[in-house]
C-alpha positions as CSV (number, residue, x, y, z in Angstrom):
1,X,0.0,0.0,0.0
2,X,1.6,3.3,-0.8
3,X,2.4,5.7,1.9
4,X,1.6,9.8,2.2
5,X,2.1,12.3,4.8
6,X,-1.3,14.3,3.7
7,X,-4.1,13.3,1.6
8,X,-6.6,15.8,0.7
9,X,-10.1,14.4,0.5
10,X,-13.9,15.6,0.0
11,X,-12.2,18.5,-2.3
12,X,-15.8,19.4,-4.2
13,X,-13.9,20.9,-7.6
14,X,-9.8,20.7,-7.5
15,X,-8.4,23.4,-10.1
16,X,-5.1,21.0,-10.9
17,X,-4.6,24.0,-13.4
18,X,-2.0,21.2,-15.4
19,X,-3.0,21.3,-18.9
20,X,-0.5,18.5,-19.7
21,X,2.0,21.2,-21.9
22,X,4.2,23.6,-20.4
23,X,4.4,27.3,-20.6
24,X,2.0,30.3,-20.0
25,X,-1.6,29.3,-21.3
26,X,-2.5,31.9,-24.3
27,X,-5.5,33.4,-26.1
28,X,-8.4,30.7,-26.1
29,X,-6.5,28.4,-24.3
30,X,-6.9,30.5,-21.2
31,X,-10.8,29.3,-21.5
32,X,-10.4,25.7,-20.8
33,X,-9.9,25.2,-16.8
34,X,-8.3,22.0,-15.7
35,X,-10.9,20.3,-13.0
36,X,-11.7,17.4,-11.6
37,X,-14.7,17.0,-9.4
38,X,-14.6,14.6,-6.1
39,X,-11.3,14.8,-5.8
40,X,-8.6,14.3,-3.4
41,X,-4.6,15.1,-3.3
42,X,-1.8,13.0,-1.8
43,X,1.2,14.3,-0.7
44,X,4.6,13.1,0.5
45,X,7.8,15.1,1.7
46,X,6.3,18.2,0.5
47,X,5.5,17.1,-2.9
48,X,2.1,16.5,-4.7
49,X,2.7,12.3,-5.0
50,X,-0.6,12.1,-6.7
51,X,-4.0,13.5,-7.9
52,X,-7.1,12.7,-9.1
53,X,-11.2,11.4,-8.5
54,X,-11.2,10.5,-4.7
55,X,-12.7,6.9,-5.1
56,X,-8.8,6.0,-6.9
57,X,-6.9,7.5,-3.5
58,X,-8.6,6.4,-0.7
59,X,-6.6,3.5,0.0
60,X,-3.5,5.4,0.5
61,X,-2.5,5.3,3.9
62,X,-1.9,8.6,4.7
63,X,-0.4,10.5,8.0
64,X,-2.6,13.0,7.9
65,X,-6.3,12.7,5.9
66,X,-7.9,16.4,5.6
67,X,-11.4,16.7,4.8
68,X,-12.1,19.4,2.6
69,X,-15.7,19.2,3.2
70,X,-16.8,19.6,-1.0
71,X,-14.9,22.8,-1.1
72,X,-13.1,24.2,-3.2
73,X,-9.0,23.0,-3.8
74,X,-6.6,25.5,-6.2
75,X,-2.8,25.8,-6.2
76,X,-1.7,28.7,-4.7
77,X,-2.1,32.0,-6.0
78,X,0.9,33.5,-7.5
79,X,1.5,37.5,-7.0
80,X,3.6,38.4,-10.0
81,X,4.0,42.7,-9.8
82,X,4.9,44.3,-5.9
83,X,7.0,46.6,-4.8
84,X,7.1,45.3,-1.2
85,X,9.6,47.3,0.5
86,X,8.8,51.2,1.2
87,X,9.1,52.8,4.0
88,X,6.2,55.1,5.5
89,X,2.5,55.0,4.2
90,X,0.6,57.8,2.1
91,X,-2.8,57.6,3.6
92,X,-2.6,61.6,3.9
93,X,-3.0,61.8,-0.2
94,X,-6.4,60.3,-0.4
95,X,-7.5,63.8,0.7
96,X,-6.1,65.9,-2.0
97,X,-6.7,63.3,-4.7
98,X,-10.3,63.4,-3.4
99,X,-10.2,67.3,-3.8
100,X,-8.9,66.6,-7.7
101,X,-5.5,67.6,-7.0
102,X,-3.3,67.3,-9.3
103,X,-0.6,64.5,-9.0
104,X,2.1,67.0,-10.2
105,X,1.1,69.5,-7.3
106,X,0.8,66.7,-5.2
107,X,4.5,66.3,-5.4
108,X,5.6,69.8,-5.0
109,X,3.4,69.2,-1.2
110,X,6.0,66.8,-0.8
111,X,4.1,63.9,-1.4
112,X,4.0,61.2,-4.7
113,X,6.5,59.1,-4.6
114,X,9.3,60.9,-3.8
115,X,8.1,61.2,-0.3
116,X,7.9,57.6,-0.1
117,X,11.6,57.7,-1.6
118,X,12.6,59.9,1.3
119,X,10.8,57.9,3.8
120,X,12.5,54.4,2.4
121,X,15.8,56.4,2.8
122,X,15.1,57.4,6.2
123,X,13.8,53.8,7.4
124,X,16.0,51.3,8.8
125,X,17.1,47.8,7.8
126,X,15.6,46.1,10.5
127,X,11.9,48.4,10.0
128,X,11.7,47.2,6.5
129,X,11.9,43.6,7.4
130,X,9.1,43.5,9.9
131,X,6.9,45.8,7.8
132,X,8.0,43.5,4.9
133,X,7.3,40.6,6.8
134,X,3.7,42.0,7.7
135,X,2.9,42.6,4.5
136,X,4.2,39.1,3.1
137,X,2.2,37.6,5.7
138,X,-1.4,39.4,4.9
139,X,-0.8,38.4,1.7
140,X,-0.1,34.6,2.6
141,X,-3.4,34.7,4.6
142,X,-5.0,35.8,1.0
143,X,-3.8,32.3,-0.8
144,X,-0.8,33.6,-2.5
145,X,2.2,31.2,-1.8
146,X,4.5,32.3,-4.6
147,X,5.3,36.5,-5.3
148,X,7.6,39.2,-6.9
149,X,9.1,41.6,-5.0
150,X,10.8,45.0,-6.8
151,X,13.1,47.7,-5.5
152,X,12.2,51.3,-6.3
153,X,11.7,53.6,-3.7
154,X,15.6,54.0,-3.2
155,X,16.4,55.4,-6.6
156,X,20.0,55.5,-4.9
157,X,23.1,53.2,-4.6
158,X,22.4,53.2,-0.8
159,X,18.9,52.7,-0.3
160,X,18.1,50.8,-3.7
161,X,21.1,47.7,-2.1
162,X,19.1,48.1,1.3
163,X,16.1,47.2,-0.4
164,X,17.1,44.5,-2.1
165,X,19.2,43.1,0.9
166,X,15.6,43.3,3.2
167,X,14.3,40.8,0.1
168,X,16.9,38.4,0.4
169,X,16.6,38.6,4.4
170,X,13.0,38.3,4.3
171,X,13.6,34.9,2.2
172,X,14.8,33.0,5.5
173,X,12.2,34.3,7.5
174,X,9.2,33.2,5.4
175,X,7.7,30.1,4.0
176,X,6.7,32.6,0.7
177,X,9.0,31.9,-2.4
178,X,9.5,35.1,-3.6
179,X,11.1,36.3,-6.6
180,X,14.1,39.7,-6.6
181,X,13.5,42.4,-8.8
182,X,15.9,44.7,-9.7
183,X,13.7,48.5,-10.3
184,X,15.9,51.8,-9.6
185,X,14.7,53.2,-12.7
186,X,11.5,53.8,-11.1
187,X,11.4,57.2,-11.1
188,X,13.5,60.4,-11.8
189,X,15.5,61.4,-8.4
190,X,15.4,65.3,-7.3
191,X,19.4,65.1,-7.8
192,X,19.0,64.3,-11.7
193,X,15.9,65.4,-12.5
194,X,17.9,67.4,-15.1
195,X,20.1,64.7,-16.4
196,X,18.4,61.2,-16.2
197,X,21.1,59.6,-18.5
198,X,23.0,60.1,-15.8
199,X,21.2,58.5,-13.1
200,X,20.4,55.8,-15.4
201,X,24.3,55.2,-16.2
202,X,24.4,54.9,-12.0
203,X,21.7,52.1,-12.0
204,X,23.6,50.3,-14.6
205,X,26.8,50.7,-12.5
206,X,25.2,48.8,-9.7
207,X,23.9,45.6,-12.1
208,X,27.6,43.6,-11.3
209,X,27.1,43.9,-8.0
210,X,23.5,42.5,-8.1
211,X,24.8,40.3,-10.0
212,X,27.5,38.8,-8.0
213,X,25.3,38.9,-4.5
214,X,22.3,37.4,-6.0
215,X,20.1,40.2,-5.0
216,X,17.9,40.3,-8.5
217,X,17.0,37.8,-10.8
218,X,14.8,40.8,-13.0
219,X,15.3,44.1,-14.2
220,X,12.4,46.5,-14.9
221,X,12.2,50.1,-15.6
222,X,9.4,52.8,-15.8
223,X,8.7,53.6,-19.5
224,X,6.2,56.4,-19.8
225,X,5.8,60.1,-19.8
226,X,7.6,62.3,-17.9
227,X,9.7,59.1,-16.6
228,X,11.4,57.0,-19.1
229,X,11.4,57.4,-22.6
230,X,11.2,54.5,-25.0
231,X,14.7,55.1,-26.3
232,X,16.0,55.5,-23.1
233,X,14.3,51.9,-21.6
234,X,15.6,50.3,-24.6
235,X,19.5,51.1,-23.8
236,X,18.7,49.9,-20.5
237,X,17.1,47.0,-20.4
238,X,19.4,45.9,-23.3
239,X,22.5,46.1,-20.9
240,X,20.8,44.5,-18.4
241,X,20.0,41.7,-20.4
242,X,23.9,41.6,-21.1
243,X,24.6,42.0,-17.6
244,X,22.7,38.3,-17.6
245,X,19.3,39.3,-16.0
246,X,16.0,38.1,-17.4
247,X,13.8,41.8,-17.9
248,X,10.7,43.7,-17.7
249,X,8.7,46.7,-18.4
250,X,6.3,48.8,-16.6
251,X,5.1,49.7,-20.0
252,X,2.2,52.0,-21.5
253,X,0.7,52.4,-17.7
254,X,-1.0,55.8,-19.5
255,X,-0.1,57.1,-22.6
256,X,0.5,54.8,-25.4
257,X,4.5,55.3,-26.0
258,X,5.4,52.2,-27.5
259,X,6.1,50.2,-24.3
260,X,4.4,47.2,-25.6
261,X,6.3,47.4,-28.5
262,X,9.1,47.8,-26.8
263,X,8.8,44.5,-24.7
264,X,8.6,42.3,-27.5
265,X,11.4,43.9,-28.9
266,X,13.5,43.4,-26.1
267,X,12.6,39.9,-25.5
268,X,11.0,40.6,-21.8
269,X,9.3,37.9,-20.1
270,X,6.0,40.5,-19.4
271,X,4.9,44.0,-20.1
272,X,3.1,45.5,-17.1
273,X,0.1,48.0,-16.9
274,X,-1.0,48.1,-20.4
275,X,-3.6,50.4,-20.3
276,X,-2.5,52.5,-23.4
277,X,-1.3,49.5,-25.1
278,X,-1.7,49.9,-29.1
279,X,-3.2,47.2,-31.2
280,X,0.1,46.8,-32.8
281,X,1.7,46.8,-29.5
282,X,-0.8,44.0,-28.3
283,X,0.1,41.9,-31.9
284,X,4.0,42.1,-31.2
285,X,3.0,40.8,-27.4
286,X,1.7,38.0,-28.9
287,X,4.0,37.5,-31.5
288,X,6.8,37.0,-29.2
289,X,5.3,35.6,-26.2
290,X,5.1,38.2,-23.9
291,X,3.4,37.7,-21.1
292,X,0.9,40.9,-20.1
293,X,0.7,41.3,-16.7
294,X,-2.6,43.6,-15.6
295,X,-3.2,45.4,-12.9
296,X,-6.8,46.6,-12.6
297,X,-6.4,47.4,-8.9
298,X,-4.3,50.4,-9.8
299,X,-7.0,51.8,-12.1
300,X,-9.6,51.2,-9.3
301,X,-8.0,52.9,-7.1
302,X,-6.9,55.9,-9.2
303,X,-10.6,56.3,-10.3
304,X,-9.6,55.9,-14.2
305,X,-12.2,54.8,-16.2
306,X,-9.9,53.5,-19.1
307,X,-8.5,49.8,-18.2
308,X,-6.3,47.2,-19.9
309,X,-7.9,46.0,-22.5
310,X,-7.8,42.5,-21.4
311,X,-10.1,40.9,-24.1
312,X,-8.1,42.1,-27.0
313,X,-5.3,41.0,-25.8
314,X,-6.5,37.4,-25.2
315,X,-8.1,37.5,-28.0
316,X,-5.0,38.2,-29.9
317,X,-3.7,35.3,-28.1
318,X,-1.7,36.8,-25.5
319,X,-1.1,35.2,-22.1
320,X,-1.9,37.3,-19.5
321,X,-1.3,37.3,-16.0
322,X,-2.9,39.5,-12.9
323,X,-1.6,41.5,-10.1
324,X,-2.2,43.7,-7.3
325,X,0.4,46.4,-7.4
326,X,0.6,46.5,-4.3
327,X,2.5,49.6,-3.3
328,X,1.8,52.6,-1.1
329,X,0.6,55.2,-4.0
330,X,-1.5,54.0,-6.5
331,X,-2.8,50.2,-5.4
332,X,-3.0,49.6,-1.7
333,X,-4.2,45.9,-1.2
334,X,-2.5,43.1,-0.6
335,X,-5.9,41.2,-1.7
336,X,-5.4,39.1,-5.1
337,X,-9.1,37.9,-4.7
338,X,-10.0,41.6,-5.0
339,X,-8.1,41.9,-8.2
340,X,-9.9,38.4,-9.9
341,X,-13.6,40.5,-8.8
342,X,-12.1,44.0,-10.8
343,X,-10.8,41.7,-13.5
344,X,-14.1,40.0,-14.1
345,X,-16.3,43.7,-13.4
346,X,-13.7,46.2,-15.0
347,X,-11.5,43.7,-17.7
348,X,-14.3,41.8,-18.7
349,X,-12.5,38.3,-18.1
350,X,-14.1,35.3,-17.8
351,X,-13.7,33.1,-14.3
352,X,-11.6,30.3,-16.0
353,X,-9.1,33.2,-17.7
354,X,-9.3,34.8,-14.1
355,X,-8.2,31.4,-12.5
356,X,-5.1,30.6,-15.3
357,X,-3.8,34.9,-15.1
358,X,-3.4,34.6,-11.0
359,X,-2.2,30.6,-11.1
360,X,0.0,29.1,-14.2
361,X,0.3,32.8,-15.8
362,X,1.4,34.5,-13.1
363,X,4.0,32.2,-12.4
364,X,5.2,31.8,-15.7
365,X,5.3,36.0,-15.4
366,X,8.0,35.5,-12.7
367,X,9.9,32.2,-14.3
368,X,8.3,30.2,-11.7
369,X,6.2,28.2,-14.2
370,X,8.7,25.1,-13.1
371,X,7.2,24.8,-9.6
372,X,4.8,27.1,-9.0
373,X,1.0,27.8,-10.2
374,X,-0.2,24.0,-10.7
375,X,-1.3,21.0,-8.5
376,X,0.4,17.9,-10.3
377,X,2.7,14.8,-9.4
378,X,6.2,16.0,-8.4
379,X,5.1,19.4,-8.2
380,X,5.7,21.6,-4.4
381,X,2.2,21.2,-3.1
382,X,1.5,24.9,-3.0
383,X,-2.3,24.8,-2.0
384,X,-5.3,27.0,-1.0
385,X,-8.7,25.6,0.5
386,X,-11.4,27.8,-0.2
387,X,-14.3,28.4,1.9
388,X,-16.1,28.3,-1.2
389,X,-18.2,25.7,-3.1
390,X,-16.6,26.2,-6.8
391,X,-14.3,28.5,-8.9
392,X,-17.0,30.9,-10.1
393,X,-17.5,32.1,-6.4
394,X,-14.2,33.5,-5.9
395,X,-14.7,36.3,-8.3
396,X,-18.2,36.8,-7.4
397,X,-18.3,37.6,-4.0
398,X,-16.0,40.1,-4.0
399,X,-13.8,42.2,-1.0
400,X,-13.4,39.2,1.3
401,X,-10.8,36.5,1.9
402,X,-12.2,33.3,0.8
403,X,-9.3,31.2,2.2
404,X,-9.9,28.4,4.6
405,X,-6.1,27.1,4.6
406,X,-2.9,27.6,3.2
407,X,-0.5,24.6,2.2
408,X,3.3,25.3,1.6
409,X,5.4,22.8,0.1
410,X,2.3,20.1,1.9
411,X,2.8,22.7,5.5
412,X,-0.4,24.5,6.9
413,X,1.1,28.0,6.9
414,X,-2.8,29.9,7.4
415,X,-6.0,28.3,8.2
416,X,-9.0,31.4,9.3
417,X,-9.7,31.8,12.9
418,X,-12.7,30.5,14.3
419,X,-15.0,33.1,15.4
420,X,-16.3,33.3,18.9
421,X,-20.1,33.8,19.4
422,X,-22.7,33.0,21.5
423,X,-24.7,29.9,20.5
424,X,-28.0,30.9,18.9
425,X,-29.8,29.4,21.8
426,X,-27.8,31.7,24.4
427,X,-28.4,34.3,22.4
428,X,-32.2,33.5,21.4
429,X,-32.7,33.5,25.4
430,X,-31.2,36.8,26.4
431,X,-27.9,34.8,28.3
């Protein structure tokens, strides 16, 4: 008889999201959902050992057996676009952006995200890893087991290394895999706002050292107006990839620039933002596999009524991938579940191309596809029970956390508190 530490049982739908092929799922593709019904999971040594109807498992003799009571079973969710590390909080903005201030003015208050630069600089090693650690926790609790993490707010030697450091700290202290970014061409600095060749020729000096300490695996870099130009992203990115990192591309977040363009043309893995994509933009993207990472939660939260055009691009046969944002000015929420609801009300997705852009997508968006974003044989058992009786609910009931337990390589790393009350009877009698 074969042996498990954990088998899964009772599971009402399990989203094995294992198509049988590898790679990101594209274009049509993204509408066929791999399920099985009545299932049930075994694990061993943290490690899906097998999967599939319950009535061919039950004899495993497992360690553990874990009734799932006909609830949902998913992988778990991968988080491929944060910029976890900042210091401070902007709450005092909502104000001003309520009054229709404008962003620029915003900045000359002192706010945007220079202040959030200044407060990064000002914070200390040992702050960013327990806010870090807060934040990477919250977002465990939401089902996400696997995440990006991006620099940004340093847009120094100093502060952009101490950032990056707190990512590769934070690695030891959490069960989360999460994947280095490399983004000091976030923004322009005060010190060059009248020569950002310059500052860019800095960020490119630090890429060796990045290199050697194994503080990146990505490079990205703000393409759009009044940051980067496309000429100028090109340069970089192109000596980043010949510095030997794999890159990105906050790309056409407003104004269409050519950012889209731009990521095919470098070979990036994804294109992020997209809302001013161009049609020709979106053909490269699928043309050269780019993966188009959205982020409706930034365009909820900014009040925009133009979003990614997420149907073209599937459509087109792009694979695309979903995000939070999460970062302290423009997408505040560490809540991924939130993000599948504005995808579905604002992007016009479907629940099974919801379910492929935050699992196999997303992970493919961060070169995690290997390990992450699928329940299958061999496979870490990354794994999310949903206090929820199929994948369309998710979506549907939007602004909560859905999530019953968390599983990390086959370890419980969340499961919901139970809620103290009074029994009805108690409470039906007055006591």
């Amino acid at each position: 008889m074969e042996r498990a530490d954990l088998l899964f049982y009772n599971i009402g739908q399990l989203l094995t999201m294992d198509n049988g092929s590898d790679g990101p799922v594209k274009g049509k593709e993204m509408q066929n959902l791999p399920l099985i019904e009545n299932a049930a999971v075994a694990v061993k040594d943290g490690k899906v050992l097998k999967v599939g109807k319950q009535a061919e498992l039950m004899d495993i003799d497992a360690d553990e057996k874990i009734d799932c009571k006909g609830c949902l079973v998913s992988p778990g969710l991968v988080e491929p676009h944060t910029h976890l590390v900042f210091g401070g909080s902007r709450e005092h903005e909502m104000a001003l952006k309520q009054q229709g201030v404008p962003y620029l003015e915003i900045l000359k208050k002192g706010g945007g995200i220079l202040s959030t630069v200044k407060a990064t600089r000002d914070t200390s090693f040992e702050e960013l890893v327990d806010k870090a650690m807060f934040h990477i926790d919250r977002m465990m609790s939401y089902g996400i087991t696997t995440m990006e993490a991006k620099s940004g707010y340093g847009l120094d030697y100093d502060t952009e290394m101490k950032q990056m450091q707190v990512v590769k700290h934070v690695k030891k202290l959490t069960r989360m895999d999460i994947v280095s970014t490399f983004l000091g061409a976030h923004a322009i600095p005060e010190e060059f706002k009248d020569n950002p060749e310059a500052f860019l020729d800095e960020m490119i000096h630090m890429l060796p050292e990045i290199k050697e300490k194994d503080l990146a695996e990505f490079v990205d870099i703000f393409c759009e107006t009044g940051v980067f130009s496309v000429e100028q992203s090109r340069a970089y990115l192109e000596k980043a990839k010949k510095a030997g990192f794999k890159v990105k591309i906050h790309a056409d977040e407003i104004d269409p620039l050519g950012g889209a363009e731009l990521a095919a043309d470098v070979g990036a893995i994804t294109g992020d933002h997209l809302v001013g994509a161009s049609d020709e933009g979106i053909k490269r993207l699928a043309e050269e596999g780019v993966i188009a990472v959205l982020l409706p939660g930034t365009s909820f939260y900014l009040g925009k009524d133009k979003h990614a055009r997420a149907r073209k691009m599937i459509e087109s046969g792009v694979a695309v991938a979903l995000s939070t944002d999460f970062n302290p000015g423009s997408s505040v929420t560490e809540n991924l579940q939130m993000i599948m609801s504005l995808a579905a009300l604002n992007l016009k997705m479907t629940p099974e191309e919801i379910w492929h852009a935050v699992t196999v997508n997303a992970a493919y968006a961060i070169n995690r596809g290997d390990s992450a974003g699928k329940i299958a044989p061999g496979r870490h058992a990354d794994m999310v029970v949903w206090n929820a009786p199929n994948y369309l609910y998710i979506p549907y009931h939007y602004g909560v956390n859905h999530v019953q337990k968390v599983y990390k390589a086959g370890e419980k790393v969340y499961e919901k508190a139970e809620i103290l009350r009074k029994s009805y009877t108690a409470a039906a009698s007055g006591k």
